[in-house]
C-alpha positions as CSV (number, residue, x, y, z in Angstrom):
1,X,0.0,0.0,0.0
2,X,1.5,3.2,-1.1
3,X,2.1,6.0,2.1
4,X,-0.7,8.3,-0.1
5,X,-3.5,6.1,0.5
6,X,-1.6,4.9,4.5
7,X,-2.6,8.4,4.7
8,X,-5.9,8.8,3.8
9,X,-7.0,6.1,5.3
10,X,-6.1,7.4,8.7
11,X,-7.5,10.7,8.3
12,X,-10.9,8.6,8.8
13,X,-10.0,5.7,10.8
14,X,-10.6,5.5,14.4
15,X,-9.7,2.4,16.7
16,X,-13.1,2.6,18.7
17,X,-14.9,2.3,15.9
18,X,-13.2,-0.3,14.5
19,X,-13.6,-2.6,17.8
20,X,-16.6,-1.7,18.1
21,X,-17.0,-3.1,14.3
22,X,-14.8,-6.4,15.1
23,X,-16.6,-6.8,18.1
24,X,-20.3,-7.3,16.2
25,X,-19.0,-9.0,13.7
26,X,-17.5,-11.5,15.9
27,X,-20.7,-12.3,17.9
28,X,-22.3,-12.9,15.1
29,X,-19.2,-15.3,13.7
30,X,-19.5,-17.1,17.1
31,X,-23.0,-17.2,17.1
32,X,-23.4,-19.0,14.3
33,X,-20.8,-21.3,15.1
34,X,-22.1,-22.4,18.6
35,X,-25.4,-23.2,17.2
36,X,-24.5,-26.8,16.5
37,X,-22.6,-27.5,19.9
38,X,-25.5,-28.6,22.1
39,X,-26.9,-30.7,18.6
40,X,-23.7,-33.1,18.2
41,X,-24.9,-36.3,20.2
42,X,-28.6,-36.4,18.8
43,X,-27.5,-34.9,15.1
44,X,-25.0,-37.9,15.1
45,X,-27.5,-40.1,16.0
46,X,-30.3,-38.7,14.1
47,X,-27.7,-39.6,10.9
48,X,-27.5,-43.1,12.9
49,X,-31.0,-43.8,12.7
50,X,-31.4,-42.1,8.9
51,X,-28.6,-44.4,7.3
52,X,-29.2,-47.5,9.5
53,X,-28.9,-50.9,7.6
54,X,-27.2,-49.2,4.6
55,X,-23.3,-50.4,4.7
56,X,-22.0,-48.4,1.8
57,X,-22.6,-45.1,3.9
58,X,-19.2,-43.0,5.4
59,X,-21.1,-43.0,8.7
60,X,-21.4,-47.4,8.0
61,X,-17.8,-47.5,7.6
62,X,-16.6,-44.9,10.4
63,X,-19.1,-47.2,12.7
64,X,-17.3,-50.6,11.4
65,X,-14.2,-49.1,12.2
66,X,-14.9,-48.1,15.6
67,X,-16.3,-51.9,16.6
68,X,-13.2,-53.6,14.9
69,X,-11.2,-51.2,17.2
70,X,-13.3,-52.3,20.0
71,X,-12.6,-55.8,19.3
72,X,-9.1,-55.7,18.5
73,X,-8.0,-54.0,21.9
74,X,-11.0,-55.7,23.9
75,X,-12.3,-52.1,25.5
76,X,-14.5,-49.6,24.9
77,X,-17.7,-50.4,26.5
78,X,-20.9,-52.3,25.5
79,X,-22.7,-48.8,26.1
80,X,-23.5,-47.8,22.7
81,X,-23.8,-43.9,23.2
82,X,-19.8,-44.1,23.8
83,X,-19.7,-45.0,20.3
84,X,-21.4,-41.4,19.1
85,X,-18.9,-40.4,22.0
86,X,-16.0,-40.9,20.0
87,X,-17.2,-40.4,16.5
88,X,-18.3,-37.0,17.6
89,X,-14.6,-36.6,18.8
90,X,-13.3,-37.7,15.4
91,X,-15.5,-35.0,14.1
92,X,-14.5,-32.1,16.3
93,X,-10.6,-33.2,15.7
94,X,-10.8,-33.3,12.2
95,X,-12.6,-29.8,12.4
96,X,-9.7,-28.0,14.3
97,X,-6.9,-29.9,12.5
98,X,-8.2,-27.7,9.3
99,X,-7.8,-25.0,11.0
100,X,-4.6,-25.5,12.1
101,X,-3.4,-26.4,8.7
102,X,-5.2,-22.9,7.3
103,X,-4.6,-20.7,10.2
104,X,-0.8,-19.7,9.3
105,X,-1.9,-19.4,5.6
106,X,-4.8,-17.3,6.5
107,X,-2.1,-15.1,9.1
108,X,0.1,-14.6,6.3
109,X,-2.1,-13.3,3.7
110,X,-3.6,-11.0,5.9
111,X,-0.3,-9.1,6.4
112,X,0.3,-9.0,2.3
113,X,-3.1,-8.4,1.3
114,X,-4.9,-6.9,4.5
115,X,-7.0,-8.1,7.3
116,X,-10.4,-7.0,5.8
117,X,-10.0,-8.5,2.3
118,X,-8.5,-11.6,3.6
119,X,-11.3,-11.5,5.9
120,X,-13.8,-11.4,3.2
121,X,-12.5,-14.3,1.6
122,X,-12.8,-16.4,4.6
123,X,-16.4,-15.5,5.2
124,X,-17.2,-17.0,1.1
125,X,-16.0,-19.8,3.0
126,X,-17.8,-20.2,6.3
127,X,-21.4,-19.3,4.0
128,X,-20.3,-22.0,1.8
129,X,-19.7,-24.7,4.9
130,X,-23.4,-23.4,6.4
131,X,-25.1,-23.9,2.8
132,X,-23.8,-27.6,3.1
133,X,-25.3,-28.2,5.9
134,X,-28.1,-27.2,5.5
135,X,-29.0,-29.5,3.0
136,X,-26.8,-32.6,4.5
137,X,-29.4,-35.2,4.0
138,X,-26.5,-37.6,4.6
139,X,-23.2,-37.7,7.2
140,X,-21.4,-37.9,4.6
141,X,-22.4,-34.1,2.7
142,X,-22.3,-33.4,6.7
143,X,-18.8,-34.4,7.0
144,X,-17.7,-32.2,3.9
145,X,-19.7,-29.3,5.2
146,X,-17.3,-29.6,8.4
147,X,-14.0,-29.8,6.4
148,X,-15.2,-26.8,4.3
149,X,-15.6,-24.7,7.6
150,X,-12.2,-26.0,8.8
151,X,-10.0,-24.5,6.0
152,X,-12.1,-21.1,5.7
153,X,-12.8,-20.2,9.5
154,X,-10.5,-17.2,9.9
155,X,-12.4,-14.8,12.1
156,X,-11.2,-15.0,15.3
157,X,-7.7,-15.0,14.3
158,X,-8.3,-12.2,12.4
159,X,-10.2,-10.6,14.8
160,X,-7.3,-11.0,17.0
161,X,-4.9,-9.3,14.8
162,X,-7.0,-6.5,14.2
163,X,-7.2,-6.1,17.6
164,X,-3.3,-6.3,18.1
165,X,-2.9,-3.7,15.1
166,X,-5.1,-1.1,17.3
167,X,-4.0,-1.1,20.2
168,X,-1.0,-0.4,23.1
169,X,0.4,-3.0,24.8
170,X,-0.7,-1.4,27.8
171,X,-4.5,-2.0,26.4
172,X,-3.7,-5.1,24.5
173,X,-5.6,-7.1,27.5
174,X,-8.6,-4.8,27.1
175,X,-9.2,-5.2,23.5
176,X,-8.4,-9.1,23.4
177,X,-11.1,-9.5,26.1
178,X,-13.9,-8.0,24.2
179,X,-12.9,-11.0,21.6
180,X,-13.5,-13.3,24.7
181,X,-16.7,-11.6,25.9
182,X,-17.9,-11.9,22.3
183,X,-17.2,-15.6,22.9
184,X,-18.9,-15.5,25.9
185,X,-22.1,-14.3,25.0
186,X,-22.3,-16.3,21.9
187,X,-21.9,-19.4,24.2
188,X,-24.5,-18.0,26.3
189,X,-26.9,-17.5,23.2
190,X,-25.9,-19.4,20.4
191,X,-26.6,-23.3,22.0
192,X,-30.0,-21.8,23.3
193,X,-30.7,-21.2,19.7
194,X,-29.4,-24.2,18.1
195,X,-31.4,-26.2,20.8
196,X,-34.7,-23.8,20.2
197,X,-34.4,-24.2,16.3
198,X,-33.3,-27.6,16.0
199,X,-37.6,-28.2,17.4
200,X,-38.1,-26.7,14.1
201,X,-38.5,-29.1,11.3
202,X,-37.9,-26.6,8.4
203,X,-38.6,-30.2,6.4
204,X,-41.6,-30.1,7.2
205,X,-42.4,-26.2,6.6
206,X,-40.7,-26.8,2.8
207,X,-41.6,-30.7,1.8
208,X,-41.1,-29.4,-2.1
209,X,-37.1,-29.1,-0.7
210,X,-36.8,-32.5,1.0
211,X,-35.1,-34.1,-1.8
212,X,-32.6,-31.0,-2.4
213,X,-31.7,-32.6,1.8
214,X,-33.6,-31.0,3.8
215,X,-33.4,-32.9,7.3
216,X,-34.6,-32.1,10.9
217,X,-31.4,-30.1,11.8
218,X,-31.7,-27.7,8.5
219,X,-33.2,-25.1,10.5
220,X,-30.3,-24.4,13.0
221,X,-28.3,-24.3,9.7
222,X,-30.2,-22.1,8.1
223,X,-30.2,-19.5,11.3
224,X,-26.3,-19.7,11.0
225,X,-26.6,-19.1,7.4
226,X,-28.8,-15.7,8.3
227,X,-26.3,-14.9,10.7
228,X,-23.0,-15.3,8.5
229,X,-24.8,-13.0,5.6
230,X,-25.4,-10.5,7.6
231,X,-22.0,-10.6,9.3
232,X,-20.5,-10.3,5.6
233,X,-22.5,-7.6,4.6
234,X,-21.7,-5.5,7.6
235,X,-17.9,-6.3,7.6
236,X,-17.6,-5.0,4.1
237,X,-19.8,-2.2,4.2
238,X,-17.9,-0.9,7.9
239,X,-14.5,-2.5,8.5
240,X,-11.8,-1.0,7.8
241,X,-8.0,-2.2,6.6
242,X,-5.9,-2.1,9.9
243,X,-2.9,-3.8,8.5
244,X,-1.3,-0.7,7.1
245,X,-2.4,1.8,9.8
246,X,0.2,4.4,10.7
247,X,1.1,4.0,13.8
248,X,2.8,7.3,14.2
249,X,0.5,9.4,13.2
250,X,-2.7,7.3,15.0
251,X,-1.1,7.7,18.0
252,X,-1.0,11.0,18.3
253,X,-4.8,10.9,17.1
254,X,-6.3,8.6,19.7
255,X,-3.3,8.0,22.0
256,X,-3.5,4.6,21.3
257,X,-0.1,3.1,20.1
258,X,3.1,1.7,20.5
259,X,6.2,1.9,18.1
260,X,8.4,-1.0,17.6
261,X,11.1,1.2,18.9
262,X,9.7,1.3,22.1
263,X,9.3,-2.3,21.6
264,X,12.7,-3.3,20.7
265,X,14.0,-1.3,23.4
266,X,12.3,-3.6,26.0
267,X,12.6,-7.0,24.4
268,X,15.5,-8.2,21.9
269,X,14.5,-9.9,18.7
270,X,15.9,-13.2,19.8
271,X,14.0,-13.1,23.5
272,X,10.5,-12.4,21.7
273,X,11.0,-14.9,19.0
274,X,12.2,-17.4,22.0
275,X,9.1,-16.3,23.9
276,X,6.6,-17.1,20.7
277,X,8.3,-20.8,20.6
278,X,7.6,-21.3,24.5
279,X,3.9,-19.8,24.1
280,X,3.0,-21.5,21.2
281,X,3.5,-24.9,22.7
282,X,2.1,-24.2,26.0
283,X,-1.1,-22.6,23.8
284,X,-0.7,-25.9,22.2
285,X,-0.6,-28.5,25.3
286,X,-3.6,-26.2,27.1
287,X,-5.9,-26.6,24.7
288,X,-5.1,-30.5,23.7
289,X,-6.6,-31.2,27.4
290,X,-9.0,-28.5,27.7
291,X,-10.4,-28.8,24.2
292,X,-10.7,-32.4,24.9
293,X,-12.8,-31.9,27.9
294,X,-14.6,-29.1,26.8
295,X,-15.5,-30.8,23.3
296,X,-16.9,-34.2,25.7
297,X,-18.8,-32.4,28.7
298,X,-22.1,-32.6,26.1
299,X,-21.8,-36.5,25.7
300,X,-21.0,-36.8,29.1
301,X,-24.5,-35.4,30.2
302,X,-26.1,-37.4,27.2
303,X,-24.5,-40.5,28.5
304,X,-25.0,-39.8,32.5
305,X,-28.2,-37.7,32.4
306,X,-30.0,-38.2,29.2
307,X,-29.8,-34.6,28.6
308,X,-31.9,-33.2,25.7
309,X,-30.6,-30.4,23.7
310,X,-32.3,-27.8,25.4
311,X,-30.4,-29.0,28.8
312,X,-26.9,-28.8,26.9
313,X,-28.0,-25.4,25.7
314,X,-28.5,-24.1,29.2
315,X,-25.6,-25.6,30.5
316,X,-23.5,-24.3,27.8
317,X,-25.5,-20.7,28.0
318,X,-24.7,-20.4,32.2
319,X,-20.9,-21.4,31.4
320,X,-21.0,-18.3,28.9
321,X,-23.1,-15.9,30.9
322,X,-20.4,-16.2,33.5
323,X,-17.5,-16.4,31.8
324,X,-18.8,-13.1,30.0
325,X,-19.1,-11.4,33.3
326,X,-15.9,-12.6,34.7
327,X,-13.8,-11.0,31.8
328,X,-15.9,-7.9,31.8
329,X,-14.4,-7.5,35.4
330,X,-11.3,-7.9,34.7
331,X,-10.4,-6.8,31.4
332,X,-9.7,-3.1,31.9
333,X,-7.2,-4.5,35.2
334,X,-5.5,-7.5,33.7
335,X,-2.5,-5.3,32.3
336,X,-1.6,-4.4,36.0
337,X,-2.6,-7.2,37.1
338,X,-0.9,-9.1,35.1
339,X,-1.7,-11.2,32.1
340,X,0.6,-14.4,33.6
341,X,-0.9,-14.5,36.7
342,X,-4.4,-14.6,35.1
343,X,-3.1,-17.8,32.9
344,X,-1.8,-19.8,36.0
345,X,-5.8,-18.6,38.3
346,X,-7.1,-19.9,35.1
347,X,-5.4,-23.5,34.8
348,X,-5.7,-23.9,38.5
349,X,-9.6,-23.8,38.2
350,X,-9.7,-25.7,35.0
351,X,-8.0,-28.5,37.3
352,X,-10.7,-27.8,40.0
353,X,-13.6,-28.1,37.4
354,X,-12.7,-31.5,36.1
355,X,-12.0,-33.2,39.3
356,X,-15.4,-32.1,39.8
357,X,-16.6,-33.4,36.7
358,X,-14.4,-36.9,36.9
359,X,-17.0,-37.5,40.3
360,X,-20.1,-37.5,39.0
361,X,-21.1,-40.8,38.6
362,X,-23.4,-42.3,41.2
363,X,-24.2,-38.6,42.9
364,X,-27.5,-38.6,44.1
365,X,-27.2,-34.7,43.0
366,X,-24.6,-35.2,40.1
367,X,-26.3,-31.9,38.3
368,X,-25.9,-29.3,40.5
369,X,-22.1,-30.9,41.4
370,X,-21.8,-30.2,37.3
371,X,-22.6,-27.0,37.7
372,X,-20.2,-26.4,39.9
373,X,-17.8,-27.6,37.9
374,X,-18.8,-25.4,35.1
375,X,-18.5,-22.6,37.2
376,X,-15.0,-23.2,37.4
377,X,-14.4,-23.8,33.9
378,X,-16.1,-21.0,33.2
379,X,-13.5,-18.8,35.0
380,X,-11.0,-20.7,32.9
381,X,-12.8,-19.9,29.5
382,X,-12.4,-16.3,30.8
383,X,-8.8,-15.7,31.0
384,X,-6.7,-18.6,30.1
385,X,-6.4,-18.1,25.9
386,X,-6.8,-14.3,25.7
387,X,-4.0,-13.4,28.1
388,X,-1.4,-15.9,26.2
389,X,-3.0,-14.6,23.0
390,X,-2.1,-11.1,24.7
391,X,1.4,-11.7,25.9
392,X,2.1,-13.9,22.3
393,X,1.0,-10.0,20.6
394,X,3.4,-8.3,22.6
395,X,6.1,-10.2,20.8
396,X,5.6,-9.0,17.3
397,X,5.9,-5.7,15.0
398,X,3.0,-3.5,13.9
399,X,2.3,-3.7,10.1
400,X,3.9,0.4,9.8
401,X,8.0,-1.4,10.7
402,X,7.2,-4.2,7.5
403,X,6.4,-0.9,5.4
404,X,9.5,0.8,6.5
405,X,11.9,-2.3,6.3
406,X,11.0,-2.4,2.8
407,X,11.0,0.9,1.9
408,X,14.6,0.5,2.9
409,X,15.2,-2.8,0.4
410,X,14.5,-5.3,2.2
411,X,13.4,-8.3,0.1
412,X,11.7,-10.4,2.1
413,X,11.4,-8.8,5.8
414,X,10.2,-11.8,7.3
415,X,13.0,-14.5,6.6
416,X,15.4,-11.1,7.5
417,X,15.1,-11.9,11.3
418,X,14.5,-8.3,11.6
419,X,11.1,-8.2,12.2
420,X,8.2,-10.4,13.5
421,X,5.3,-9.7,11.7
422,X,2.4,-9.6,13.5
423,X,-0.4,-11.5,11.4
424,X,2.3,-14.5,10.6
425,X,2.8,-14.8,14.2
426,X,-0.2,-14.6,15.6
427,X,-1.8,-16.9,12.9
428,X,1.5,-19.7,14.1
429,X,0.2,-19.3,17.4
430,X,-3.4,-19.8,16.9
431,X,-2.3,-22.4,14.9
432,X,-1.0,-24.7,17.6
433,X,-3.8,-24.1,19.5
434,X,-5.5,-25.6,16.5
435,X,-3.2,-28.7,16.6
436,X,-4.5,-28.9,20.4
437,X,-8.0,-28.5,19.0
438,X,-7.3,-31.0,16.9
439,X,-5.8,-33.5,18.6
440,X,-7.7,-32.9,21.8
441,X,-11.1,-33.9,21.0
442,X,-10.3,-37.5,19.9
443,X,-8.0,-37.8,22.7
444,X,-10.5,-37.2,24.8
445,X,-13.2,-39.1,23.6
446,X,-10.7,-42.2,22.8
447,X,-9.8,-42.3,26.1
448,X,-13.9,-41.7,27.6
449,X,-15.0,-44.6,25.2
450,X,-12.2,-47.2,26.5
451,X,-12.4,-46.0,30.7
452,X,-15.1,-43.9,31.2
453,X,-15.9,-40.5,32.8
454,X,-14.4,-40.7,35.4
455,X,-11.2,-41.8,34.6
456,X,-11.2,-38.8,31.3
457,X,-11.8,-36.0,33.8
458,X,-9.6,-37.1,36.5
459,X,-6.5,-37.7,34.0
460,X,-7.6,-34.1,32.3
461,X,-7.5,-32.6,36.0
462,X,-3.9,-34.1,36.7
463,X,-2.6,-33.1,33.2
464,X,-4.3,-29.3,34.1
465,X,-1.5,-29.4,37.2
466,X,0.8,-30.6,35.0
467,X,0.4,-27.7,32.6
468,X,0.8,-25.3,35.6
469,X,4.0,-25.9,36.7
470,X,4.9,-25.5,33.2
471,X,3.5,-22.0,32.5
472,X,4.7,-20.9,36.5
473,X,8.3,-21.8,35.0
474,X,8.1,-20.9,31.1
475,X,5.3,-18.2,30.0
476,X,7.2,-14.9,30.2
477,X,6.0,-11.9,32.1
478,X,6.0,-9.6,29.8
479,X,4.6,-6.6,31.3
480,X,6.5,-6.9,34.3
481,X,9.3,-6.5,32.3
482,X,7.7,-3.3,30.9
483,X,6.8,-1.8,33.8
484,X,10.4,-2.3,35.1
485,X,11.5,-0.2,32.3
């Protein structure tokens, strides 16, 4: 972009705005996305009863596979719910392994073509993956509909980086938490709405489409595919391109950034890029265990409690509820407080909540002891991610230093070890949290379908220790470091 139009776009550009902007569209992303959470067991089984008897179907053959496991190592239960258990683990790895193929792709491209048009792209993408589903008269369209959204879902990433190109690191924590309320009150609303629409046989409403697939879950779909159209049309109509932002000259505007100067001075270019290595594996081992629990608590209260959608919606919606409050107290604070100390609260809890969870079986008041374990994991959705997605931004360059290392003939600023551009980065990070997505989930469920609840949740609540003796020792304190300055 030439300096002309760096220019004009900050005579117009302001950084509340633009949150405010990221912000929407994110709750709307999210939204749609949470939809299908509280739907996986009965969907999956919904597909179980539709194709039953037919042995040339994917679901057939994923099923075959699973009972020749079974057999071969002589576990995983009679019960035959764990079966849906761990194919809906299969699904939810295969989902985030996309992403984590995509994710430093997607990080890339943003910092040569923008964050809005790359944005854009990504969106084609996530309409496309909704459109799927919604007429996934089979698991198998189902399936692809899934590994369409996992190669084009680049919104919270994105989201993140815009974030990170608009602000200090002094507010970095401020603006990365509204990307976790967002989260938290799309988990509060979005598996009410799934659960409420899923009662709505759009089938039914439109028999002339029941042959194009139409199935009892099209109607959540379709909801999500309202909701990613208008998020869309609002990104391009109102968001702005951050990526090429002056910094100098915003700053002195709205007070609100950082030069790499200021920076470098704190942190050398071999400590940050050291830092980035040690967050993005403990990113990556927090969210192979926590993913892995998270992604099973819905089967767990299918398989203990018979829950019905509508009871995994409100479960799901109380966990978001107070994990939106939580942050909303804490955001504007967790600078001085300090983003570290907020990780190892947050692990500590998440250790709490699933030794909790592993004791469930055979309480005479098993439900409101899950509660309280949500509680806890609730604090843990809350802080954990966003303050290592925080101190991991504090690492890397704004988009103005790539535009001056050039300018001065640089060829290629990121393989100069110069510079640590911000989108690349941050997309690498998010990206082994993706391989913990990934990996998690089947893990998870794997292990649930061979032992059983109790034994998942416990070994999750031993690894969560594990983890924080790790981060205690490892995850920098960056701000400490600032302030000593």
């Amino acid at each position: 972009m030439s300096s002309k139009s760096v220019i004009q776009s900050n005579e117009t550009f302001s950084p509340k705005v633009t949150i405010r902007v990221v912000f929407l569209a994110l709750l709307l992303d999210i939204l749609a996305f949470t939809i299908i959470l509280p739907l996986f067991p009965r969907l999956l089984q919904e597909y179980q009863i539709r194709e039953q008897g037919d042995e040339s179907t994917l679901l057939s053959w994923f099923l075959r596979q699973i009972h020749l496991f079974r057999n071969t190592i002589g576990g995983g239960g009679t019960n035959p719910k764990w079966d849906l258990v761990l194919l809906g683990g299969a699904l939810g790895s295969l989902y985030s392994f996309l992403q984590f193929v995509a994710s430093p792709f997607i990080g890339a491209i943003s910092d040569r073509y923008g964050r809005r048009n790359t944005l854009l792209v990504t969106m084609i993408g996530n309409i496309l993956s909704t459109l799927l589903w919604l007429f996934a008269k089979s698991f198998g369209w189902f399936v692809l509909a899934r590994i369409v959204g996992g190669l084009s879902e680049g919104n919270v990433q994105l989201s993140i980086a815009i974030m990170s190109d608009i602000t200090t690191q002094k507010t970095r924590s401020e603006g990365l938490a509204l990307v976790g309320i967002a989260f938290a009150i799309s988990f509060t609303i979005g598996p009410a709405l799934g659960a409420f629409f899923a009662s709505k046989d759009l089938a039914k409403l439109f028999p002339q489409f029941v042959e194009w697939g139409l199935n009892p879950y099209s109607m959540p779909a379709f909801v999500a595919l309202i909701l990613l159209s208008v998020e869309t049309f609002y990104l391009y109509t109102s968001l702005p391109e951050t990526a090429y932002i002056s910094h100098e000259k915003s700053s002195q505007q709205e007070e609100k950034f950082i030069t790499k100067n200021q920076l470098q001075n704190t942190l050398s270019i071999s400590t940050r890029k050291s830092n980035l290595k040690i967050l993005n594996w403990i990113h990556f081992l927090y969210l192979f265990f926590f993913s892995g629990m998270e992604f099973t608590l819905t089967f767990l209260t299918f398989d203990l409690f018979d829950f019905t959608n509508m009871q995994n919606g409100k479960l799901l919606g109380y966990i978001g509820i107070l994990s939106a409050l939580i942050q909303g107290s804490y955001r504007r604070e967790a600078y001085n407080v300090g983003e570290k100390l907020l990780v190892v609260l947050g692990i500590v809890s998440c250790s709490i909540a699933l030794a909790v969870i592993a004791f469930l079986t055979g309480l005479s008041n098993g439900i409101t002891w899950l509660y309280v374990g949500a509680t806890f994991l609730a604090f843990t959705s809350a802080t954990v991610v966003n303050c290592l997605t925080s101190i991991a931004s504090m690492q890397c360059d704004d988009e103005r230093q790539l535009e001056n290392e050039n300018s001065e003939g640089s060829n290629n600023v990121a393989q100069n070890n110069n510079i640590i551009p911000k989108g690349q980065a941050l997309g690498t990070f998010r990206s082994f949290g993706q391989l913990g997505r990934a990996s998690g989930p089947i893990a998870a469920c794997g292990l649930y379908w061979m032992a059983g609840s109790k034994i998942c949740y416990a070994s999750g609540s031993l690894a969560m220790l594990i983890i924080f003796i790790i981060v205690n020792f490892k995850v920098p304190s960056v701000q400490k470091k600032l302030k000593s300055e």
